[in-house]
N, C-alpha and C positions, 0 to 999 in steps of 0.2 A: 868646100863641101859641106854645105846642112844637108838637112830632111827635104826629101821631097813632098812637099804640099799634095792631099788627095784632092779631085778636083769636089764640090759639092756633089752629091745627091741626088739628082732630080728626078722626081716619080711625079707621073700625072697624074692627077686626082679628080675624078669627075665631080662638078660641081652642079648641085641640085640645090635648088634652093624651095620651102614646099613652108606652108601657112598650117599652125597645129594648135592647140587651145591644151594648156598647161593647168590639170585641177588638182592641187591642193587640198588633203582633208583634213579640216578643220580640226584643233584639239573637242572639240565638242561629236566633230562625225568618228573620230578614235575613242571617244567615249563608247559613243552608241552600235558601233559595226566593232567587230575581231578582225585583227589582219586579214582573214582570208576572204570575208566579207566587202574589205574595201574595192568597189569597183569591180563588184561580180556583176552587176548589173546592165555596170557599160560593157561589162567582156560579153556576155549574154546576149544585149541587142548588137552589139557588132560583131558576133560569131552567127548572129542572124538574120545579118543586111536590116536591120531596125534602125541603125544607131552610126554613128562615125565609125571610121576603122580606128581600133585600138591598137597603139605602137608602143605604147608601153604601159605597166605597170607596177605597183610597188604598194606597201604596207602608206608609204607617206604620201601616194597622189597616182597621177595618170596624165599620158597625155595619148590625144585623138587628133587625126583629120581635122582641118577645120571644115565646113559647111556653108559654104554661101549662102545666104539666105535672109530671110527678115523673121523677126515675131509676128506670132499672128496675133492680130486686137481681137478685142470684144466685137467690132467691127467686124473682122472679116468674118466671124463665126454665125453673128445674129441678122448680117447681110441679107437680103430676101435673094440673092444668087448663091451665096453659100452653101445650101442645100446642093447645088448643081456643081459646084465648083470644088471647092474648097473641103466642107466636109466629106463629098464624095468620097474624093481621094484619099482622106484621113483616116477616115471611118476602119478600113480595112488595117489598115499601118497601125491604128493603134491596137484595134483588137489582136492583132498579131504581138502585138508588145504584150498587152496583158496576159497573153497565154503562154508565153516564155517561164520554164519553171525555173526556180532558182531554188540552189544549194538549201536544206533545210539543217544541213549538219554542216557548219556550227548553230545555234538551237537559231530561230525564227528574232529578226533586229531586235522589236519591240520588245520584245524579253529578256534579251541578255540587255537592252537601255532600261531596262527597269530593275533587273537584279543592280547593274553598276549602280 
């Protein structure tokens, strides 16, 4: 007579597999931003359909969605279809970005990178 052996374990575990873009903030962007600061921006446009969905965050980085897609050139912007196409579309998206207000407390970037 030994010990009876339990048999393993086995739990299924749904497997996803999903493409995500991992940023890092730079010892120079922890200069310039306060923790709370780091990656208000990207919580902002993707609390606004702006921007990737945001899955995580931290004082040290972020990670987002990734985005299919290309950069746009100087090309597609100064294209004589651009106007129809391209800026069409953008025009709106970005003005919507720029009018996303952001946290003013802790004091405004450029200030607290100029007191450090």
């Amino acid at each position: 007579g030994g010990k009876r052996r339990r048999p393993p374990i086995r739990t299924r575990v749904a497997r996803t597999c999903r493409t995500v873009v991992a940023k890092l903030f730079s010892p120079l962007a922890k200069l310039r931003l306060t923790p709370a600061m780091r990656g208000a921006a990207d919580a902002k446009a993707s609390d606004n359909g702006l921007g990737p969905r945001l899955l995580f965050c931290s004082s040290d980085g972020l990670i987002t969605d990734f985005v299919q897609g290309r950069t746009l050139t100087e090309s597609d912007i100064h294209s004589p279809r651009a106007a129809a196409g391209v800026l069409r579309s953008l025009a709106p998206k970005l003005a919507a970005l720029h009018s996303v207000t952001l946290p003013t407390n802790p004091p405004v970037v450029l200030w607290h990178f100029l007191e450090q």
